[in-house]
C-alpha positions in Angstrom: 0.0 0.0 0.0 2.8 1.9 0.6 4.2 2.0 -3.0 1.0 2.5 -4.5 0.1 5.6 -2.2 3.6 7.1 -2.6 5.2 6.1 -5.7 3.1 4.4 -8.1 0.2 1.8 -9.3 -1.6 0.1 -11.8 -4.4 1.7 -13.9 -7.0 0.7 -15.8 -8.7 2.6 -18.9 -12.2 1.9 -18.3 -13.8 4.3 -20.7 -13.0 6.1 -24.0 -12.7 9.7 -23.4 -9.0 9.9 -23.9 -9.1 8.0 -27.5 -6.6 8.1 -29.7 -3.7 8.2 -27.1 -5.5 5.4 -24.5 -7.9 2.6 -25.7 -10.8 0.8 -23.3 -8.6 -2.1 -21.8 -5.3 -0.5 -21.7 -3.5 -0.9 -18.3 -0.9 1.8 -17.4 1.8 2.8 -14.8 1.2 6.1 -13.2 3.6 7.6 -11.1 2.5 9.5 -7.5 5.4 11.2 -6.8 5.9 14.1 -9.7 3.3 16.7 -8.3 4.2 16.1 -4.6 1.3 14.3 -2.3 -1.9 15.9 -1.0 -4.6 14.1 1.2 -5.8 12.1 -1.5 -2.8 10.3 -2.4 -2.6 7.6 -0.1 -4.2 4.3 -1.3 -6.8 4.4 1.7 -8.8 7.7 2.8 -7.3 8.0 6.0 -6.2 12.2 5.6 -8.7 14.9 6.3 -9.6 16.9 3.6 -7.1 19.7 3.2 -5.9 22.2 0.5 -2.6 22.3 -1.5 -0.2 19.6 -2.2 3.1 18.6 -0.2 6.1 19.2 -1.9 3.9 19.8 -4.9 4.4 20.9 -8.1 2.0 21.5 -11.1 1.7 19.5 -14.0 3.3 20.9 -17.8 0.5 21.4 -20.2 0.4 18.7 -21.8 0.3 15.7 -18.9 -2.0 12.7 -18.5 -2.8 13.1 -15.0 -5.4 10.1 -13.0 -7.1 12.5 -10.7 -9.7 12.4 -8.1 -13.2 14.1 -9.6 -14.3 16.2 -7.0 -17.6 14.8 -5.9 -17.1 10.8 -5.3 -13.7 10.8 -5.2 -13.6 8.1 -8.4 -10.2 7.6 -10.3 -10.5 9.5 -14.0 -7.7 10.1 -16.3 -7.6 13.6 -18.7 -4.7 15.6 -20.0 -3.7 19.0 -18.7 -4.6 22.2 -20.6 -4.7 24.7 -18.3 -2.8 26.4 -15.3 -3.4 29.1 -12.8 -4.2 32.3 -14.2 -4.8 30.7 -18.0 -7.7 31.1 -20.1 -9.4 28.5 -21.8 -11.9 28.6 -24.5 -13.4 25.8 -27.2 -14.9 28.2 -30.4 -16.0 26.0 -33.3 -14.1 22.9 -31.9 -10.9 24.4 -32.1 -9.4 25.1 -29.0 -8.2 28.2 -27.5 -5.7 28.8 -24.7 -4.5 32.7 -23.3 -6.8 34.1 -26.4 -4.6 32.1 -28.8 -6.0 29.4 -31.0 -3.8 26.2 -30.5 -2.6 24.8 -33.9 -4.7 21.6 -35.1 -3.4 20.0 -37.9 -5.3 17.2 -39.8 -3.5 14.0 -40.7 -4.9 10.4 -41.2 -7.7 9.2 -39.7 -7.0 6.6 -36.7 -8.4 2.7 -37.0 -9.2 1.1 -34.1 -10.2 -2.3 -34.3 -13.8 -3.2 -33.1 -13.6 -5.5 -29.9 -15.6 -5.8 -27.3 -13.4 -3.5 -25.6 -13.9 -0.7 -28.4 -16.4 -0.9 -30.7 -18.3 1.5 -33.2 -21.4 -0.1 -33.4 -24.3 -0.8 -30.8 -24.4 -4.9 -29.5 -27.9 -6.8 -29.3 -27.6 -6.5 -25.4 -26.8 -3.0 -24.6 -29.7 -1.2 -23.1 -31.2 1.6 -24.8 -29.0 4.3 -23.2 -26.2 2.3 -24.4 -27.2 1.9 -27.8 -27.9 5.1 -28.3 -24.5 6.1 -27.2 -22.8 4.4 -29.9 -25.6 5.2 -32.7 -24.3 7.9 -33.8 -20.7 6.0 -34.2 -21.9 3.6 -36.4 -21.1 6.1 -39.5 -17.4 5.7 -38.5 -17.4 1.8 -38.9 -15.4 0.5 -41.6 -14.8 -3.3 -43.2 -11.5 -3.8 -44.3 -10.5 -5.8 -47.2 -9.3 -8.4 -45.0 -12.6 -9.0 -43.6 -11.7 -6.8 -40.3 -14.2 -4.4 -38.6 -12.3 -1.1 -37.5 -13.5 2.3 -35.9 -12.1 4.9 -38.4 -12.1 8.5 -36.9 -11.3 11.8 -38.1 -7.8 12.7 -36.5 -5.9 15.6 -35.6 -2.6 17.0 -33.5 -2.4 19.7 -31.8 0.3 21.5 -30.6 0.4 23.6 -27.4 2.7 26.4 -26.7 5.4 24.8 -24.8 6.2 21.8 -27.7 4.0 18.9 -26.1 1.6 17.2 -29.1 -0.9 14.8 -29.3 -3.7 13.2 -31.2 -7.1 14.0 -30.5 -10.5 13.1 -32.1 -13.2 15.8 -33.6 -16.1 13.2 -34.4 -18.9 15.3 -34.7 -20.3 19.5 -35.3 -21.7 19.8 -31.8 -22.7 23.4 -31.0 -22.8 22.6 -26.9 -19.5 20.7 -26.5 -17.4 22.4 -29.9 -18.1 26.5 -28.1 -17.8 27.0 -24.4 -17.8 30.2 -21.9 -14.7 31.5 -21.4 -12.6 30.0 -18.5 -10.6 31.6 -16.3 -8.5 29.0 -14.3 -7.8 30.1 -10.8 -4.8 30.0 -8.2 -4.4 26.6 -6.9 -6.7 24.4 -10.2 -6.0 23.0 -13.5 -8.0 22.7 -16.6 -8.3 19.3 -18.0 -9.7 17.6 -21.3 -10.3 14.1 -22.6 -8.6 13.9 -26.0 -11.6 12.3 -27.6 -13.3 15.6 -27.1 -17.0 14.6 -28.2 -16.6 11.8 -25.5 -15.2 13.7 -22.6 -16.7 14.3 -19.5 -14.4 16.8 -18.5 -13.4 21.0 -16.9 -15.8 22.0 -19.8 -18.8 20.6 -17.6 -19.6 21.6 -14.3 -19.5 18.9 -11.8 -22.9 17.9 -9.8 -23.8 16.5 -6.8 -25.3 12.8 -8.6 -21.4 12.3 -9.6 -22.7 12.5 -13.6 -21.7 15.9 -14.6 -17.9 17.2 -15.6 -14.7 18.1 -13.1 -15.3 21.9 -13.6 -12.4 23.4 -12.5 -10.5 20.9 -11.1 -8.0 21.6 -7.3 -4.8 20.5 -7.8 -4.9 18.2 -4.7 -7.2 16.0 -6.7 -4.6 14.6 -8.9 -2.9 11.7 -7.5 -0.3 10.6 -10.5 1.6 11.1 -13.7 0.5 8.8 -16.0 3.7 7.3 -18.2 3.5 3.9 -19.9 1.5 1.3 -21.1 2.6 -2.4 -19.8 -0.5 -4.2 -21.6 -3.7 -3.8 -23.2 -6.9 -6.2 -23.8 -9.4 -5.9 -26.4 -12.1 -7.6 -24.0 -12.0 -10.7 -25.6 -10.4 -12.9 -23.3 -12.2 -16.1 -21.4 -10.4 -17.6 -18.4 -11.4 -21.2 -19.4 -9.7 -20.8 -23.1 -6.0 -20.3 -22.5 -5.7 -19.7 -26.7 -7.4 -16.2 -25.9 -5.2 -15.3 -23.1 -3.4 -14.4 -26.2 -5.0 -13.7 -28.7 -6.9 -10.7 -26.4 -3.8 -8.8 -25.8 -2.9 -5.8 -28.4 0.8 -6.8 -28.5 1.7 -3.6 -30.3 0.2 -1.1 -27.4 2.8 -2.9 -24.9 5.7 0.0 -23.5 3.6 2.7 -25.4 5.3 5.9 -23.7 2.7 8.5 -23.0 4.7 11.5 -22.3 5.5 12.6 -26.1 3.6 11.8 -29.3 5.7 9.3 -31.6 8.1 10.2 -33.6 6.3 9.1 -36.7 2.6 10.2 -37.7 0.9 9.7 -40.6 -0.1 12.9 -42.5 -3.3 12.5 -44.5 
């Protein structure tokens, strides 16, 4: 418990908000110790609550943090956009930090392919709510010539003002997510985005008391870790009683996946 409160832990991607850079079923290591510790690092809540961070730093734009959202304490995962005394604005789903739009450049659209972990497409099962959650996906399914069902997104990089790039996903016009209200971040919070920005619950939405709206704002003593790498990731097809799919489940290629720069290569479209 020790480790794991002070220097670092497992994670689990359990949802896809931050699509193209983490997929449902990725696991990660995520480090405690780069921000300092505040009351919510330890692995059990045994601190009271209290402000500010011990020998804390703030994240660089650009970080995945796992943070604490504010009202149930739940483990989420978002990158960092904003610090202290930043603006932050979304106009016409292009994003917009100190009154400056950051620099999105198109290139080729991501394929991810459809498993039970991350799919495009509704299943027979899903309850309504679910299915029509991934309705409006379906458009983005794609058969390969090889027979292979893949989740084909529009995909772009952008670039913030200190060098740190990454993917994100524009999926679809949408008036209330694409223009916000002008943030102000204030002294002692962060500003923090999913990268699969029509799918993030995230410092866009104000948090609410049921535990289903945003992180607002978020205090930097909610986030509890850096994280750096993947060690594994399952597509959700594996069955403890068929050893042949404790194989065949893992996506070999997402194994040592660094997440604190973009790769070197990236396919322009």
């Amino acid at each position: 418990m020790g480790i794991w409160s002070f220097i670092g832990k497992p994670f689990f991607i359990p949802s896809e908000s931050m699509v193209p850079t983490l997929l449902v079923g990725d696991r990660l290591v995520v480090t405690k110790y780069p921000y300092g510790y505040s009351y919510l690092s330890p692995f059990l809540r045994i601190l009271p609550k209290m402000e500010g961070r011990l020998l804390g730093s703030y994240p660089d734009r650009g970080d995945i943090v796992v943070l604490k959202d504010p009202v149930k304490h739940a483990d989420w995962i978002k990158r960092v956009i904003g610090l202290p005394g930043d603006t932050v604005q979304m106009r016409g789903g292009t994003l917009y930090l100190n009154g400056d739009a950051i620099p999105k450049q198109r290139i080729a659209p991501t394929e991810i392919i459809e498993s039970p972990n991350q799919r495009c497409s509704p299943r027979d099962t899903d309850s309504l709510e679910q299915r029509l959650s991934y309705r409006n996906l379906e458009q983005f399914k794609v058969v390969r010539p090889d027979g292979v069902s893949v989740c084909r997104y529009p995909r772009f990089i952008e670039t913030l003002p200190n060098g740190r790039r990454y993917e994100v996903l524009d999926l679809f016009d949408n008036p209330g997510i694409d223009n916000t209200r002008l943030f102000t971040v204030p002294d002692g919070h962060i500003f923090v985005m999913g990268d699969n920005r029509d799918r993030s619950a995230d410092s866009r939405f104000a948090t609410r008391s049921d535990g289903l709206g945003g992180l607002g704002l978020l205090p930097i003593e909610n986030v509890s870790g850096r994280a750096e790498f993947i060690t594994f990731s399952l597509d959700g097809s594996l069955n403890y009683i068929n050893p042949i799919s404790w194989y065949e489940s893992l996506r070999t290629e997402r194994a040592g996946e660094t997440l604190r720069r973009l790769p070197d290569s990236v396919e322009t479209e």
